[in-house]
N, C-alpha and C positions, 0 to 999 in steps of 0.2 A: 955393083950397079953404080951407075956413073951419078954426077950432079945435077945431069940433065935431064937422066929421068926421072931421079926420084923429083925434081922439082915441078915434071909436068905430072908424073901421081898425084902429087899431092895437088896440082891442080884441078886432077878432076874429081880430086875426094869432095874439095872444097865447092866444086859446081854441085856436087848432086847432095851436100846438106845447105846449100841452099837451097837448091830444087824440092827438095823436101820440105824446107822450113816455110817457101814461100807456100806448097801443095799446102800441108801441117794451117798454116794462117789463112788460104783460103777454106781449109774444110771448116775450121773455126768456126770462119765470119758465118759462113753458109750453115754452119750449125748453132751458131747463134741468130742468124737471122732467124732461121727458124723456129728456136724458141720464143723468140721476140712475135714471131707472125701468129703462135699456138694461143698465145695471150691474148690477139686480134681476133677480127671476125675475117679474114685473110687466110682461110682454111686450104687453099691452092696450093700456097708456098709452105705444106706439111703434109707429105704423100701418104706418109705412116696413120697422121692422124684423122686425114681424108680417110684412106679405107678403114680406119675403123668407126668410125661414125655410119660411113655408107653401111657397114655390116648390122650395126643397131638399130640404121634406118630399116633396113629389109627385116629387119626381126622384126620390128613392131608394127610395118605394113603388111606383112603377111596374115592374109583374111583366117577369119576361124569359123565354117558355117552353121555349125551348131549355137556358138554362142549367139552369129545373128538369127537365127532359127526362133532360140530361145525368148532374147531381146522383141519379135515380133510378136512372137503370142503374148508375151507378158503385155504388148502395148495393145493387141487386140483386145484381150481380157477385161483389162485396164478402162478402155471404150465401152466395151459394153455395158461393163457394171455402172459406168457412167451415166452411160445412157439409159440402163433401170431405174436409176434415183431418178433422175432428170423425167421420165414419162411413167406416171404410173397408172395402166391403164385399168379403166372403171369394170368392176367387177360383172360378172354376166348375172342376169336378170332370168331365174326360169322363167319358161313360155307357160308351167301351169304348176299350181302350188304343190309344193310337198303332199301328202295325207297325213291328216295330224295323227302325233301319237295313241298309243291304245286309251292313255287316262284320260286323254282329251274327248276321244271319239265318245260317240252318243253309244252308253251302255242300252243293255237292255232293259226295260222294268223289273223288280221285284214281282216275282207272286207272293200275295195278299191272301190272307185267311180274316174275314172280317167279322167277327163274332159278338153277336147283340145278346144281354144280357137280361131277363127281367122275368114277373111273374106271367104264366099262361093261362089263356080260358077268357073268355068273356067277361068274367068275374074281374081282370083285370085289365080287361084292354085299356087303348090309352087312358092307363095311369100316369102321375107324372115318372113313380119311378119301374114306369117298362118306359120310358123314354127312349132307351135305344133299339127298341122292337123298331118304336114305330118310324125311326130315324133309318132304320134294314128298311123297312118296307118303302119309303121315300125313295131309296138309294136303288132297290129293284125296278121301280116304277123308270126313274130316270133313266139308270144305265140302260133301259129294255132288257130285262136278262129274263131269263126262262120264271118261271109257274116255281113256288113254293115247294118242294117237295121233302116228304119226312122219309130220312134214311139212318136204320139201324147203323150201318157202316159210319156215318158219321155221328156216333153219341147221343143216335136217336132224336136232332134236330131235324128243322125245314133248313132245306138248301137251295141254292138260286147260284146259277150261271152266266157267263154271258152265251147267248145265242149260239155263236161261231167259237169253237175252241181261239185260243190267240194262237199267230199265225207267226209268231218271233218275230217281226219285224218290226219291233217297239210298240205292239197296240196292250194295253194293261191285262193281266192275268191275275183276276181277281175271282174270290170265291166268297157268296155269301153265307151266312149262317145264324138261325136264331137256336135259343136254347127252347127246350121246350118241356124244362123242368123249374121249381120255382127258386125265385131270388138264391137261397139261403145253400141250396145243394146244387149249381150250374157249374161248378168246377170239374164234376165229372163227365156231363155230356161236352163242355169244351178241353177235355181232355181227349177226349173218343173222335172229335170230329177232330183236332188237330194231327195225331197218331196215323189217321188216315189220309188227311191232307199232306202232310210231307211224306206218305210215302207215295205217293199218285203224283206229287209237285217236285219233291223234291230228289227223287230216284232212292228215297226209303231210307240209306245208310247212314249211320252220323246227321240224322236228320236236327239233331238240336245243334250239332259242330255249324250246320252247315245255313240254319237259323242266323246265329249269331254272326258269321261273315266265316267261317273257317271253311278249313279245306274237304277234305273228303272225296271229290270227284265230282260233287254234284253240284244244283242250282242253290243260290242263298234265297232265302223267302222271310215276310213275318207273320207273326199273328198279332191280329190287334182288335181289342176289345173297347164296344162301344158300350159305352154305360151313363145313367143317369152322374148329377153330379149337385147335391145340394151344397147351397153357399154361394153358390157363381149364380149371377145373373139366368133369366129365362134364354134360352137361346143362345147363350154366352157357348165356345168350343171350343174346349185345350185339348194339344196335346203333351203328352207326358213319356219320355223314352227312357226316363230311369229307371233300371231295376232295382227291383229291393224296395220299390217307394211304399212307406203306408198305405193303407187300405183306408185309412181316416174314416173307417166304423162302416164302411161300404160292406154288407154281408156278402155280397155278390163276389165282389173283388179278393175278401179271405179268404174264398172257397176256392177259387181258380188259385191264388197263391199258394194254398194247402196240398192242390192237386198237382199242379204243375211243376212246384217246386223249383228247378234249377233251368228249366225251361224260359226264356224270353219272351216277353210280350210287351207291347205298346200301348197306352192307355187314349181314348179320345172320350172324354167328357162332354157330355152338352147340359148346359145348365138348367136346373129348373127351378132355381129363386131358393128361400128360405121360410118357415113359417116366424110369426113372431117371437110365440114361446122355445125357447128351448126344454122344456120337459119331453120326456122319451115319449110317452101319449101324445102329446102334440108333434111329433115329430113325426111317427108313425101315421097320426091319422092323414098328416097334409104329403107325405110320398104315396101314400095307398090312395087320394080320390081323384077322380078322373078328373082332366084336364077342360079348363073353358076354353071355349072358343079359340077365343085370342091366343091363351095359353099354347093350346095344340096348334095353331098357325105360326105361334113363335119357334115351333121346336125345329116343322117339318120344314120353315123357312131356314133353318140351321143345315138344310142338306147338302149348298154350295161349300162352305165353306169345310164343312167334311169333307168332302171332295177332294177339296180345296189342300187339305191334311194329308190324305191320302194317295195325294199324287206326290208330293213331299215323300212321305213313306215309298213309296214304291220308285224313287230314282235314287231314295240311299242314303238323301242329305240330313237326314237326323238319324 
């Protein structure tokens, strides 16, 4: 090869590292630029960095409808319960009261065995101690109930009713009764008459379970004995619902305790005063003579407030 060509070769080696070196300096600058613009907020002049940004823009505009699904109930929810604290509205008013409960409501009465205590005959009428003879006979008078009558079935006493059987509808079921044996042995005729009264009152069975408030099936009832009562005022009228209490020398009262035994009874006292001596003769003679005037107007005046007792008794509250 001659001098003149190798000298134009090598001329055009020399053009095209240039042409490269100037290409080579412009890719540079332009990849420098570019880093230089990546720095910037000039995001145009970085086509690479452009779409990838654009790609993480569409990733995190791309909607999700469950979560805003979700996102709206929880803010409904949210309202609402807001709106429950916020209004709380006033409770409703019935238009007509409840019916009170069973313990509240009006029981029925107790059936009543009321049994008068004392000596009989003429021999002893209003004495002071048949005081609760004549406290029955007040009580018969008042309530209207039937006519005296003597019945072996009940112990061999006078009985007294009221008129009309009770009708359950709260009107009292009361039974009267006098002994018609003396003072010292009336435990056994109110022994006789009770045995038959709980079983006519009470439906017969477990008639002393069902005395005392127990169960059994049947009605609960009581018996209650009306008796003289010296010491207490003329007129004066306790009642006494503890069992087991002394008899405090009452013959009448030992005798019904002796018979009755384990049986319940109720005591209603009316008073007839004191004498002054206490020796047993004087003690006796002033319960054994008949009552003055006044005396026996204090007693029978005593009949409210029996009553009065008795209705106490027969709703339960002692």
């Amino acid at each position: 090869m001659g001098k003149a060509a190798r000298s134009k070769r090598r001329g055009r080696s020399q053009q095209q590292q240039a042409w490269s070196s100037d290409t080579d300096s412009d890719a540079a600058v332009k990849i420098g630029a570019g880093i230089r613009e990546i720095g910037t907020d000039e995001i145009t002049t970085s086509p690479a960095v452009t779409r990838s940004r654009s790609r993480s823009a569409r990733k995190v505009a791309v909607p999700n409808p469950r979560a805003e699904e979700s996102a709206g109930e929880n803010e409904e929810a949210k309202k609402k319960e807001e709106a429950k604290k916020e209004v709380k509205p006033a409770p409703a008013i019935p238009r007509t009261l409840p019916p009170p409960p069973m313990s509240a409501a009006r029981a029925l009465p107790l059936p009543l065995l009321i049994c008068s205590i004392g000596n009989p005959g003429k021999q002893y009428a209003n004495t002071l101690h048949s005081a609760g003879h004549l406290v029955a006979k007040k009580l018969q008078e008042r309530l209207d109930f039937t006519p005296w009558q003597k019945s072996k079935r009940h112990g061999n006493g006078l009985v007294s009713s009221p008129m009309s059987a009770p009708t359950g509808d709260g009107s009292s079921d009361w039974t009267l009764w006098q002994s018609t044996s003396l003072m010292n042995i009336s435990g056994k005729g109110v022994k006789g008459a009770h045995d038959t009264w709980a079983k006519e009152k009470l439906s017969g069975e477990n008639a002393e379970d069902k005395e005392a408030g127990g169960g059994g099936g049947g009605r609960a009832g009581k018996l209650v004995i009306v008796h003289d009562e010296l010491e207490k005022p003329l007129g004066e009228v306790t009642l006494n619902v503890r069992q087991g209490a002394s008899a405090k020398g009452h013959n009448g009262l030992k005798s019904i305790l002796m018979s009755m035994r384990e049986t319940p009874f109720v005591r209603i006292g009316v008073g007839i005063g004191r004498p002054v001596s206490r020796e047993r003769d004087a003690v006796s003679d002033y319960v054994l003579r008949k009552m003055k005037p006044e005396e026996q107007a204090k007693i029978e005046g005593s009949v409210e407030m029996v009553i009065a007792k008795l209705r106490e008794l027969e709703r339960g509250a002692t």
